[in-house]
C-alpha positions as CSV (number, residue, x, y, z in Angstrom):
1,X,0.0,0.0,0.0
2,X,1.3,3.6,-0.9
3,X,0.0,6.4,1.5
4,X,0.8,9.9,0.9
5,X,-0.4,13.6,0.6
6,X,-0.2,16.5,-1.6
7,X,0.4,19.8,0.1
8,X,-1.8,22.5,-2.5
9,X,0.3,25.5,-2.1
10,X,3.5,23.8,-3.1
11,X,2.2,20.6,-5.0
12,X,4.6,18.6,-3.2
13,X,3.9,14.9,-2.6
14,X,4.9,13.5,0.8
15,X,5.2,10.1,1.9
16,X,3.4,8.8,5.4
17,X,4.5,5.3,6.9
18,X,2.1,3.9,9.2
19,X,2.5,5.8,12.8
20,X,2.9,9.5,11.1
21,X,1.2,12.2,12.2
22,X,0.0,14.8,9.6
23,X,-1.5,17.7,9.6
24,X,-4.7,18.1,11.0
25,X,-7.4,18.5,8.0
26,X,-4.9,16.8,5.1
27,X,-6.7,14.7,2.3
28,X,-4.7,11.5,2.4
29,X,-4.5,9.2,-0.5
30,X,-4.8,4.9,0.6
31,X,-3.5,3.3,-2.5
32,X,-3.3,-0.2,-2.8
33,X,-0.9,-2.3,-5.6
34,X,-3.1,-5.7,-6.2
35,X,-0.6,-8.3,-7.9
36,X,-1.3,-12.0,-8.8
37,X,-4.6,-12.2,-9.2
38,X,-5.9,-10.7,-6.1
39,X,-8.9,-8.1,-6.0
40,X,-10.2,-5.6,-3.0
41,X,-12.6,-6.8,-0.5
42,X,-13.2,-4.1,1.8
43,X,-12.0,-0.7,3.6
44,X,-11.6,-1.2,7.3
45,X,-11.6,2.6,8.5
46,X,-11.4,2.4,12.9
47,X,-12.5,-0.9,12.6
48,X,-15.7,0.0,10.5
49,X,-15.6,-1.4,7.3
50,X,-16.5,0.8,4.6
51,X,-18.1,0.2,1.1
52,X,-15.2,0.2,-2.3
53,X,-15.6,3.1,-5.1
54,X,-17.4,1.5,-7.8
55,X,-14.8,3.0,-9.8
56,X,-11.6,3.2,-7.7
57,X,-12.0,0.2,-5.6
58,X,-7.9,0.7,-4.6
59,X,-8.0,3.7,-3.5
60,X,-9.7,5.9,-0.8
61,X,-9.2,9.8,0.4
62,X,-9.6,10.6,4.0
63,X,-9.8,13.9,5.5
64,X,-7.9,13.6,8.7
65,X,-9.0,15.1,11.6
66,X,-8.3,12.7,14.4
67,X,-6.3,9.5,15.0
68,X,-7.3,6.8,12.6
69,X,-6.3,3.4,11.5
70,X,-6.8,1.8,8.0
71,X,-6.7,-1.5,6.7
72,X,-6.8,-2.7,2.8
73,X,-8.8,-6.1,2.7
74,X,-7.4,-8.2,-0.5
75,X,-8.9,-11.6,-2.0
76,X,-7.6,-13.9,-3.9
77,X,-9.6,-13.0,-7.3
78,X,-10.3,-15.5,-10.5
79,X,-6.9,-15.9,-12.4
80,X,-6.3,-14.0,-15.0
81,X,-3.8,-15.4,-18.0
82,X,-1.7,-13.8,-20.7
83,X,-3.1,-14.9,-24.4
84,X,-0.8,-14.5,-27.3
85,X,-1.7,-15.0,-30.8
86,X,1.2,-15.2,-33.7
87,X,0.7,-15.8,-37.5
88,X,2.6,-16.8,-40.4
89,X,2.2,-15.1,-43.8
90,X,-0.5,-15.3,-45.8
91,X,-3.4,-14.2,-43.6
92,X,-4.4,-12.7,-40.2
93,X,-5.2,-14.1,-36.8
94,X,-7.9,-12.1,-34.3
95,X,-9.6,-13.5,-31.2
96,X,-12.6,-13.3,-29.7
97,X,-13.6,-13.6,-26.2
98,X,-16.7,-12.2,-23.5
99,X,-15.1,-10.5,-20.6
100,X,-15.7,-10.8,-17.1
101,X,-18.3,-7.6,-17.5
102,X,-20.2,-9.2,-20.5
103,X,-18.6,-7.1,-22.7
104,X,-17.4,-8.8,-26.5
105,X,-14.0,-8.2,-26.6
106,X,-11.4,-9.2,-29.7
107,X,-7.3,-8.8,-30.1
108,X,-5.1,-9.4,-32.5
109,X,-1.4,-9.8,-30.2
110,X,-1.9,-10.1,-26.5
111,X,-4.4,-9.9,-24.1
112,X,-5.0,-10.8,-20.0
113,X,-7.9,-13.4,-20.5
114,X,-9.7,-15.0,-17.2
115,X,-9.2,-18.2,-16.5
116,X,-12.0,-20.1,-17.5
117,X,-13.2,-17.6,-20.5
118,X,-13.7,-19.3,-24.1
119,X,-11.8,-17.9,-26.6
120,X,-12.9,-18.1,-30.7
121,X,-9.7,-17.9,-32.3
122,X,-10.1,-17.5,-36.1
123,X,-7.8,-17.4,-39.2
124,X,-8.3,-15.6,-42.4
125,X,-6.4,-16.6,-45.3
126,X,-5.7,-14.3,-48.0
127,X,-7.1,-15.1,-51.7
128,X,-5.4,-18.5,-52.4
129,X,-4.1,-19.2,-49.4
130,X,-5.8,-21.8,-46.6
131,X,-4.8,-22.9,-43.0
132,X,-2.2,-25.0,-42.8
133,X,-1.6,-25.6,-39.1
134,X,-2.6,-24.5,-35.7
135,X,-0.1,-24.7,-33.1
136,X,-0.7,-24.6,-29.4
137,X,2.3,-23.7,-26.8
138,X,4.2,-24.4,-29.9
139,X,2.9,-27.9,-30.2
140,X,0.2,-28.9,-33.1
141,X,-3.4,-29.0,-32.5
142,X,-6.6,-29.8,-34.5
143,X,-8.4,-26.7,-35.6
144,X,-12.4,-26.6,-34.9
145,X,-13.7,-30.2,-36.9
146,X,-16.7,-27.6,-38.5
147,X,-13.9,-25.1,-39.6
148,X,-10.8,-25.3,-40.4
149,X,-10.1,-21.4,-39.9
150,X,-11.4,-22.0,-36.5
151,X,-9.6,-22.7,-33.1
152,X,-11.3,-22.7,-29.5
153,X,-9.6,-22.4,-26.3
154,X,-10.3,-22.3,-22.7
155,X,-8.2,-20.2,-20.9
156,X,-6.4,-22.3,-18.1
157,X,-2.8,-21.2,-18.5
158,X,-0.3,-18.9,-20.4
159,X,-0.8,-19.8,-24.3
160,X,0.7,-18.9,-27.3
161,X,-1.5,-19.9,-30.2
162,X,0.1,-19.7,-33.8
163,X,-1.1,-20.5,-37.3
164,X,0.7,-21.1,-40.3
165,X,-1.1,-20.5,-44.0
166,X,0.3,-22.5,-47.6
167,X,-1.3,-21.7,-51.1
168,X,-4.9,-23.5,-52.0
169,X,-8.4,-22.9,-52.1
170,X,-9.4,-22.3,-48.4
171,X,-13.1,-21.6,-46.9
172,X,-16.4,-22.5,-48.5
173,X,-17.7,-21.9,-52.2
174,X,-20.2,-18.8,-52.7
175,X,-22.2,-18.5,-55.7
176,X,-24.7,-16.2,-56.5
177,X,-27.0,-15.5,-59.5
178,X,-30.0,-13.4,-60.2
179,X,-33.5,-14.4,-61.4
180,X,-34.3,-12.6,-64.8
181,X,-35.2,-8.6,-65.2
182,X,-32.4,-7.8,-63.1
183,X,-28.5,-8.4,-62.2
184,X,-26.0,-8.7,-59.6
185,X,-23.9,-6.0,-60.2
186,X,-21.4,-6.2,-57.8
187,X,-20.0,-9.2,-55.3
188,X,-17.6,-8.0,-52.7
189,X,-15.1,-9.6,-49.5
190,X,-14.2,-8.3,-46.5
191,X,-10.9,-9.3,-45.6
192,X,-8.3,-7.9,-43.5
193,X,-6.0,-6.5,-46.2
194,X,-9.6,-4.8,-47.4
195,X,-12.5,-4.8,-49.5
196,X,-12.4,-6.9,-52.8
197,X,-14.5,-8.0,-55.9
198,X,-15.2,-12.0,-56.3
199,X,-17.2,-13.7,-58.8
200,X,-19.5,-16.6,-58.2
201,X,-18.0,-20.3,-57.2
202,X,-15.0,-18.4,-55.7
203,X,-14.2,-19.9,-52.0
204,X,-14.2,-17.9,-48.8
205,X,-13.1,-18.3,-45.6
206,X,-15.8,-18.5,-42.6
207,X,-17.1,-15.8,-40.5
208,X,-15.8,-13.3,-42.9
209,X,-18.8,-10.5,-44.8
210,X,-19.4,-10.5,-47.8
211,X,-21.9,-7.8,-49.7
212,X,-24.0,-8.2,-52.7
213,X,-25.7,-5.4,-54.9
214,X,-28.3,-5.9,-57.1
215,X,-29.2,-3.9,-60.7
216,X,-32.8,-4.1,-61.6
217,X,-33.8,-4.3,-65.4
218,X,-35.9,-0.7,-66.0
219,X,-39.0,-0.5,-64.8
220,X,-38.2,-3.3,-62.0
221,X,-37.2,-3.1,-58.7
222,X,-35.5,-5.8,-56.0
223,X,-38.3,-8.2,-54.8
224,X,-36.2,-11.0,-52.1
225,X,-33.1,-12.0,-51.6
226,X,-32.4,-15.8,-50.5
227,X,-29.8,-17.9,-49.2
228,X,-29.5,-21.4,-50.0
229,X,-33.4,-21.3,-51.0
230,X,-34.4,-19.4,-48.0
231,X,-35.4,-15.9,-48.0
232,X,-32.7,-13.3,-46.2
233,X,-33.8,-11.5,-43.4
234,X,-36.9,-9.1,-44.1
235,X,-35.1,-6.3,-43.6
236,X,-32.9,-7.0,-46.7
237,X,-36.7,-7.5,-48.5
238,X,-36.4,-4.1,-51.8
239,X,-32.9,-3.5,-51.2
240,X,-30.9,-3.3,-53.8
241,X,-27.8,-4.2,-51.4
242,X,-27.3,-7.2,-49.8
243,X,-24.9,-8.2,-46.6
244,X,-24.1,-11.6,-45.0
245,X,-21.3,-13.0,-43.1
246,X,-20.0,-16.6,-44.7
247,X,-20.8,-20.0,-42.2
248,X,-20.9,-22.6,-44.9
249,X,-21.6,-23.5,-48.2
250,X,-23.8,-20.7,-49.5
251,X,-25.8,-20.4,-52.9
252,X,-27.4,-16.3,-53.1
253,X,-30.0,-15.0,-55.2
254,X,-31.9,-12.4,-55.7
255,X,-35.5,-11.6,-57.5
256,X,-37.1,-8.9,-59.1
257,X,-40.9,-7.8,-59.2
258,X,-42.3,-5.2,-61.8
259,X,-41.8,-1.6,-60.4
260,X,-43.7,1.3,-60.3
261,X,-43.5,3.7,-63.3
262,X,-40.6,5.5,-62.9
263,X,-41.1,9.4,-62.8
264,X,-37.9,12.0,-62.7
265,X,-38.1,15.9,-62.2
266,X,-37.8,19.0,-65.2
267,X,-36.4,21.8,-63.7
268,X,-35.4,24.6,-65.8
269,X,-34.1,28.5,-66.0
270,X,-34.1,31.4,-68.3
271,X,-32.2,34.7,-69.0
272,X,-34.4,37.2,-71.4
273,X,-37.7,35.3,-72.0
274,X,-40.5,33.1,-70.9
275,X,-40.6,29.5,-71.3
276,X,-43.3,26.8,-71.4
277,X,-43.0,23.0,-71.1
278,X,-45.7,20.7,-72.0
279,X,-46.7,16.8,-73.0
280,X,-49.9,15.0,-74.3
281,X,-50.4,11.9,-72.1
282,X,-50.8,8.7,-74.3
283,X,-54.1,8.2,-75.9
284,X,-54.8,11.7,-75.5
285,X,-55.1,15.0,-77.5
286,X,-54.7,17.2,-74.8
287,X,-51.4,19.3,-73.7
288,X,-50.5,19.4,-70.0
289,X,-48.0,22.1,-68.7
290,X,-45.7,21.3,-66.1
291,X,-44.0,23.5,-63.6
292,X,-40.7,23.5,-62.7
293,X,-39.4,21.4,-60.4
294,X,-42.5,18.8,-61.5
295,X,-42.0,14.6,-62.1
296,X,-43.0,13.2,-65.1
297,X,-43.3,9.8,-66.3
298,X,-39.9,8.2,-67.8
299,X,-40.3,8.2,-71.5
300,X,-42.0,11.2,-71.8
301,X,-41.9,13.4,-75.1
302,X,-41.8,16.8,-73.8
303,X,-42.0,19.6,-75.7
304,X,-40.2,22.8,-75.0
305,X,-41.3,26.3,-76.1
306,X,-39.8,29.7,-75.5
307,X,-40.9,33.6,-76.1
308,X,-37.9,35.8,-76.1
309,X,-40.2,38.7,-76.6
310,X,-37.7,41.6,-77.9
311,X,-34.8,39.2,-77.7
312,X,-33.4,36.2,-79.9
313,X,-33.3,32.3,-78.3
314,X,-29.2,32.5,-78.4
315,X,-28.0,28.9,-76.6
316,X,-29.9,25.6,-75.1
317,X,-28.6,23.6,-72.6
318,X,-29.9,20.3,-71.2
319,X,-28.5,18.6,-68.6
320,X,-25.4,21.3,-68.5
321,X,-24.4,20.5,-72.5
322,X,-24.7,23.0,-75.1
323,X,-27.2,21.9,-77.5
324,X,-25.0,22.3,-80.5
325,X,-28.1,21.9,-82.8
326,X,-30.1,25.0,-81.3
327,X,-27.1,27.0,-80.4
328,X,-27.3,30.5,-82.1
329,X,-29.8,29.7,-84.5
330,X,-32.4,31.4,-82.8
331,X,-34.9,27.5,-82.1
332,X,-37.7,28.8,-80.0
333,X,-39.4,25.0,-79.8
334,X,-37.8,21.6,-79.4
335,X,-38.8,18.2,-78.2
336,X,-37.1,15.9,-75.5
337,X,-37.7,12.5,-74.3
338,X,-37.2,12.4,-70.5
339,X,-35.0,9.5,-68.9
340,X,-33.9,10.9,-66.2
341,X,-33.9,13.9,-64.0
342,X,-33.5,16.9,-66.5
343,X,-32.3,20.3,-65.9
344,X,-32.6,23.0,-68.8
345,X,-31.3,26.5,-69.2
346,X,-31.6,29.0,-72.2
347,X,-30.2,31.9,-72.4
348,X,-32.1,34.9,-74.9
349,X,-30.5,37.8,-75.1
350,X,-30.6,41.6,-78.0
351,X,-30.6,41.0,-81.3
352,X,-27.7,43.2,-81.7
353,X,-24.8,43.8,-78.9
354,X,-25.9,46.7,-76.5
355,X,-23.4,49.6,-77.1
356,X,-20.2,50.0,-74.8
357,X,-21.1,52.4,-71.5
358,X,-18.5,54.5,-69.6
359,X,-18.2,55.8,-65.9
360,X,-18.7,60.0,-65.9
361,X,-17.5,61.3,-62.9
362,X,-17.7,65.3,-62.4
363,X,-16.9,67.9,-59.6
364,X,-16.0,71.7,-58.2
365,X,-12.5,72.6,-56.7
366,X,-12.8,74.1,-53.8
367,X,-16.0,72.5,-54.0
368,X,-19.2,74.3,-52.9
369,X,-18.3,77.6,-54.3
370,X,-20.4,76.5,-57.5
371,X,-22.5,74.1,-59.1
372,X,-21.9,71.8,-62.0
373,X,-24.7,70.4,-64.0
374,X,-23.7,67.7,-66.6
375,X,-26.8,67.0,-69.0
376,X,-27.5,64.8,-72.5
377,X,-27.2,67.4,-75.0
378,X,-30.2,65.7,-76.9
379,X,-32.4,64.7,-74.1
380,X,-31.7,67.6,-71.6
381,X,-31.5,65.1,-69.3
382,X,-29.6,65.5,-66.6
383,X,-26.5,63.1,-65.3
384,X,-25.3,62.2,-61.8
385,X,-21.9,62.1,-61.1
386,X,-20.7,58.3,-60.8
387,X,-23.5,57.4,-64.0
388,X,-22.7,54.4,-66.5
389,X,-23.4,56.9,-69.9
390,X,-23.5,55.3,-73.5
391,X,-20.6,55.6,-75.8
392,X,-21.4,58.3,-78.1
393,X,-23.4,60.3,-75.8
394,X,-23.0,64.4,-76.3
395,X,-22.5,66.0,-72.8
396,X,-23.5,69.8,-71.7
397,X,-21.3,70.6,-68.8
398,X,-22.6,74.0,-67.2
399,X,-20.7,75.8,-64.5
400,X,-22.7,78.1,-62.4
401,X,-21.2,80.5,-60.0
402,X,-23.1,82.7,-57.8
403,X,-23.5,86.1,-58.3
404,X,-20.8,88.7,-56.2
405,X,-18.7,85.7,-55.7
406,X,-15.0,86.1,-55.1
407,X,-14.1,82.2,-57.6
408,X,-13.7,82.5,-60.5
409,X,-13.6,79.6,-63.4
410,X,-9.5,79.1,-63.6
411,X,-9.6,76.0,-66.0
412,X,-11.7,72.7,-66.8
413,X,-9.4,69.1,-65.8
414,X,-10.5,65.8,-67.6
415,X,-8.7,62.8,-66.2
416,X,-6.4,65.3,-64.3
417,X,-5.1,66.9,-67.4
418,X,-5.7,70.6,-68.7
419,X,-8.6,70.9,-71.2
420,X,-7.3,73.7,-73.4
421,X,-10.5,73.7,-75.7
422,X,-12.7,74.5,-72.9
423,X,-10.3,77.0,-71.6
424,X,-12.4,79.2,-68.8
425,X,-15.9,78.4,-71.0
426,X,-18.4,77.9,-68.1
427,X,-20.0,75.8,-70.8
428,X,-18.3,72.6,-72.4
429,X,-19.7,70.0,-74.8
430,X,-18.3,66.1,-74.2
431,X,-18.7,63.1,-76.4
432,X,-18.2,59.8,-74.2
433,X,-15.7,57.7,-75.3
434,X,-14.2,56.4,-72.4
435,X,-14.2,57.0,-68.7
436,X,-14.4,60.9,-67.8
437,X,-12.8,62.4,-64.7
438,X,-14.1,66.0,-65.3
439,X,-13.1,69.3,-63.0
440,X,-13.7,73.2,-62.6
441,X,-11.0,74.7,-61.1
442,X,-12.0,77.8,-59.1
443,X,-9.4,80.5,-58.2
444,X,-10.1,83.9,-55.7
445,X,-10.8,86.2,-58.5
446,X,-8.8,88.7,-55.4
447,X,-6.1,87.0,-55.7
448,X,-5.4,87.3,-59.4
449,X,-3.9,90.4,-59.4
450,X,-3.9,93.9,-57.5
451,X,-6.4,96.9,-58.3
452,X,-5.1,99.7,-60.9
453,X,-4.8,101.8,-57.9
454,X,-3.1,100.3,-54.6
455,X,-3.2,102.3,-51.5
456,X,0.2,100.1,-50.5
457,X,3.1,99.3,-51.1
458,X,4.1,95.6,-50.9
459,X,7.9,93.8,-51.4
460,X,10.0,91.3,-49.7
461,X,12.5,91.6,-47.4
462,X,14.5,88.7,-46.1
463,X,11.9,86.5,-45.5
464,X,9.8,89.2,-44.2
465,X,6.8,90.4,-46.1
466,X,7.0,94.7,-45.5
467,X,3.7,96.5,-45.9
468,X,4.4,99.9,-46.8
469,X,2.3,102.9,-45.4
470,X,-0.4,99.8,-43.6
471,X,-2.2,101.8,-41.0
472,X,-2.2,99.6,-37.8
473,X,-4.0,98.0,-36.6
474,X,-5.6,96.3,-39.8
475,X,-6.9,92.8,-40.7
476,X,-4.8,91.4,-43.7
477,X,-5.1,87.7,-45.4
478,X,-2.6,85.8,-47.1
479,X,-4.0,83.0,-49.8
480,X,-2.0,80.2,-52.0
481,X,-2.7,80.2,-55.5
482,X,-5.4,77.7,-55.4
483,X,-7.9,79.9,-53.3
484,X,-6.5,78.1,-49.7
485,X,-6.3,81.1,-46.6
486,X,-3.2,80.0,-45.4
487,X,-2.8,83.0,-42.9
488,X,-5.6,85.7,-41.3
489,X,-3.8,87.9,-38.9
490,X,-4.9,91.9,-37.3
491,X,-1.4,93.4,-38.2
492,X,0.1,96.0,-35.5
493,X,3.2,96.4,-37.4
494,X,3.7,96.8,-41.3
495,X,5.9,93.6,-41.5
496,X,5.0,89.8,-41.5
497,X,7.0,87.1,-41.9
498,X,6.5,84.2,-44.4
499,X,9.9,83.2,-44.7
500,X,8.7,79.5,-43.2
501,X,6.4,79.4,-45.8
502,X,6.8,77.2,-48.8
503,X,8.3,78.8,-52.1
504,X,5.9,80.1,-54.4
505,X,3.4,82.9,-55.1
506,X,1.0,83.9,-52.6
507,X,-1.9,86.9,-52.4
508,X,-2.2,89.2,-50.1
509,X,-5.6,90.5,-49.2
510,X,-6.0,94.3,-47.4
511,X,-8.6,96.1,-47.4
512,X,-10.6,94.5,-50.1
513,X,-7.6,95.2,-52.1
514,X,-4.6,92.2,-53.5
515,X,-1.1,91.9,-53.8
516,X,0.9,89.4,-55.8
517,X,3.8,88.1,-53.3
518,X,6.7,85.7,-54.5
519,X,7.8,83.9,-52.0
520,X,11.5,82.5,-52.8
C-alpha cells in the first residue's frame, strides 16, 4: 500500500508510513498495488468497514481530523492469464472472447484473459491461401472439426497460439445468380487486407462479410433476396444491397418484381424570356403544362417552347451540355424525351450587342463655391456624377457661379489633365468615349492680381513680407494660389513674416484690395 499527501500550495507529494502524524485536516491518499490475481474486499476505517468506489476500488481519500487506522482487505480474485496469438504469412489471426463484464472483446497480439473464459480464435487466409496448421504452446493441434479457420480455447494457463497459412483454395464456395429482369452487379469480400470483388464459385473463408448489390432491369425493382433457398432477413426485402457473413456453403440469389413507373423531375431556368413545357399523355389530344421542379413519367416526349419577346433564343442547354443543334440559330421550340432527372437552361438575349457604357465622374475645386450640372445634350436630361453613360453620348457641362462671388472659373481638368479647348468656357460640350474624370478649377478672382490703384506698397525683405504705409492695426489675409487662406492675422506692425512658408506665389488680401507676393 502507498500512503501519501499533496500539500496544494507547493504541490509537493509526501510520503506517510504507518505511525505519522499529519496535519490536521490533510486529504490523504490509501493506495493499494493488487498483484497476482488478487482483487479488493473491503475498507476497514477504525475498525468499521466501509463500502469500495465502484470506480476506484484501490484507493480511498480521507480527510484527517483525528487518529485513525486503515486497513486494505485483499482476495484472492479468478486468475487471469496472458493470451498471445502469432501468424505466419499469408493471412491474419484475431480473437474473440466475452469479458468478465459481459462485454465482446477481440485482439489481435496479446491480451490478459480469465481463467475459465472461451476464446474463438479465427484465421483468415488471403485469396489462395488456406490454414495449414494450428499450433498450441508451440505444439500442433486440431483446428475446430466444423472449420478449419477456426480454433477454440479455454483459458487455463499462459498460451501462445500460432497459425501457419500454404497456397490453396481455403473456406467455402459462394455462388450467386440473379433471377431474370435484373442483375448482380457487384460481389464484394471483407478481408483484413480490405474490400475486394469475387465472382461466383469463388471460396471464402468462414465468418468473414461479404456484400452483394443488385441492378434491376428498367422498370423493376428488387423483390427478395435468399440464401441457400431461404429468404434473407426481411429487412434485406427491396434493397438493392445485400450483406451476409459466410458460415458454410452458400448459394445467393436475388429476384425482381415489376416496379412502379418511374417518374424523374424538369427543372429549368431562363435569361431574357419566358418559357413553357408541355406533353400530351398517351391516348390523349390534350397538352398538359408542367411547372418547374415537377415529375414526369420516364419516357415522356416533352416539348419545350420559349418567347424571347424583344430578344433572340441564343443557346440551349440540357442537362449542363450546349445543344450544339439550337445554339445561335435562334430555335424557340424543341422536343425531348425524359430518362432521367432533366435540368434546362436557355439563355435569350438583344438581337444586336448593347453599345459600350462608360463611368462620368464630375466635380467643383474648392468645392461648394459653385454648381456643376452635366446633362444629354439631346435629351436635356440630366447626369449624376458616378453614372454608366452610352458611348457616343454628347454632354452639356454648365458651371454656375453665384452672383458677387470672389471664384472664378481658372480651368476645366478631364482625367487630371488641362482641357485647353474649354479653356475658362463655363460651358463645355463632351462626347463619351471612355471614362471621364471632369473638373472646374475655381481660383479667388482677389487673388489674381492687384487693383489699378493700390493704397500700399508691398515687397519682400529677407523672408519678411513689408507693408508699406499699412495703417495699424488692420486685418490682412494671405492666400495660395489655389484659393486656400493660409494665414488671417490683425497686423500692429507693417511687416509679416512668411519666410517658413513654402516657395511660391501667394496673395495678399488688405482692405478689399490684393497683392501678388513671390515667396523665394
Amino acid at each position: 500500500m502507498k500512503v501519501s499527501w499533496t500539500d496544494q500550495t507547493t504541490y509537493v507529494e509526501t510520503q506517510v508510513k504507518s505511525g505519522d502524524k499529519v496535519p490536521a485536516g490533510t486529504d490523504v491518499m490509501f493506495f493499494v498495488f493488487l498483484e497476482g490475481g488478487y482483487e479488493m474486499e473491503s475498507w476497514i476505517i477504525d475498525g468499521n468497514p466501509v463500502p469500495l468506489d465502484e470506480t476506484f476500488p484501490w484507493r480511498q481519500i480521507i480527510t484527517i481530523n483525528k487518529d485513525i487506522t486503515v486497513q486494505a482487505i485483499v482476495k484472492m480474485g479468478a486468475r487471469k492469464y496472458k493470451i498471445s496469438l502469432g501468424k505466419g504469412q499469408g493471412g491474419s489471426i484475431e480473437g474473440k472472447y466475452v469479458d468478465e463484464e459481459g462485454y465482446n472483446r477481440t485482439f489481435d497480439g496479446e491480451q490478459d484473459i480469465q481463467e475459465g473464459t472461451e476464446v474463438s480464435i479465427r484465421a483468415t487466409p488471403d485469396p489462395n491461401r488456406m490454414v495449414d496448421k494450428w499450433y498450441l504452446n508451440r505444439k500442433e493441434v486440431a483446428s475446430s472439426a466444423e472449420d478449419p479457420n477456426l480454433y477454440v480455447l479455454t483459458v487455463s494457463e499462459p498460451a501462445t497460439v500460432y497459425v501457419t497459412f500454404k497456397e490453396g483454395k481455403s473456406g467455402y464456395v459462394v455462388n450467386y445468380t440473379a433471377d431474370e429482369h435484373g442483375s448482380i452487379e457487384k460481389a464484394e469480400v471483407y478481408l483484413p487486407s480490405g474490400i475486394t470483388t469475387f465472382t461466383s464459385g469463388e471460396s471464402i473463408s468462414a465468418g468473414v462479410k461479404v456484400k452483394f448489390t443488385a441492378k434491376p432491369d428498367k422498370g423493376y425493382d428488387v423483390d427478395m433476396w435468399y440464401v441457400n433457398d431461404q429468404p434473407a432477413e426481411a429487412f434485406y426485402a427491396g434493397k438493392t444491397e445485400f450483406e451476409t457473413t459466410v458460415q458454410g456453403k452458400m448459394d445467393v440469389k436475388v429476384t425482381f418484381k415489376k416496379g412502379a413507373p418511374a417518374q424523374y423531375p424538369v427543372s429549368w431556368e431562363i435569361e431574357g424570356g419566358l418559357f413553357v413545357a408541355k406533353y400530351k399523355a398517351e391516348g390523349s389530344d390534350k397538352w398538359t403544362a408542367i411547372k418547374s421542379g415537377e415529375r414526369v413519367l420516364d419516357g415522356t416526349k416533352l416539348t419545350l417552347w420559349v418567347n424571347p419577346g424583344k430578344n433572340e433564343v441564343k443557346e440551349w442547354y440540357i442537362n449542363g451540355e450546349l445543344r450544339e443543334d439550337l445554339a445561335g440559330a435562334g430555335i424557340k421550340e424543341t422536343v425531348i424525351t425524359i430518362e432521367g432527372a432533366t435540368k434546362i437552361k436557355v439563355i435569350c438575349g438583344p438581337a444586336t450587342p448593347a453599345p459600350a457604357s462608360y463611368t462620368l465622374t464630375y466635380s467643383v475645386s474648392p468645392k461648394e463655391q459653385a454648381k456643376l450640372t452635366v446633362t444629354n445634350a439631346k435629351t436635356k436630361e440630366a447626369i449624376t456624377s458616378g453614372s454608366k453613360v452610352v458611348e457616343g453620348t454628347q454632354i452639356t457641362c454648365q458651371l454656375a457661379i453665384p452672383e458677387g462671388s470672389m471664384w472664378q472659373l481658372e480651368k476645366w481638368t478631364i482625367g487630371g489633365k488641362d482641357y485647353t479647348e474649354g479653356a475658362k468656357k463655363s460651358t463645355i460640350t463632351l462626347t463619351i468615349d471612355k471614362d471621364l474624370d471632369i473638373q472646374a478649377v475655381l481660383l479667388d478672382h482677389t487673388s489674381v492680381a492687384a487693383p489699378a490703384h493700390t493704397s500700399y506698397a508691398v515687397s519682400m525683405q529677407e523672408g519678411m513680407l513689408v507693408i508699406a504705409g499699412l495703417v495699424t492695426p488692420t486685418q490682412v489675409d494671405l492666400y495660395n494660389t489655389a484659393g486656400e487662406l493660409i494665414l488671417s492675422r490683425q497686423m500692429e506692425t507693417s511687416t509679416l513674416a512668411i519666410g517658413d512658408l513654402p516657395q511660391g506665389v501667394y496673395y495678399l488680401v488688405v482692405a478689399g484690395q490684393s497683392y501678388k507676393v513671390i515667396n523665394k
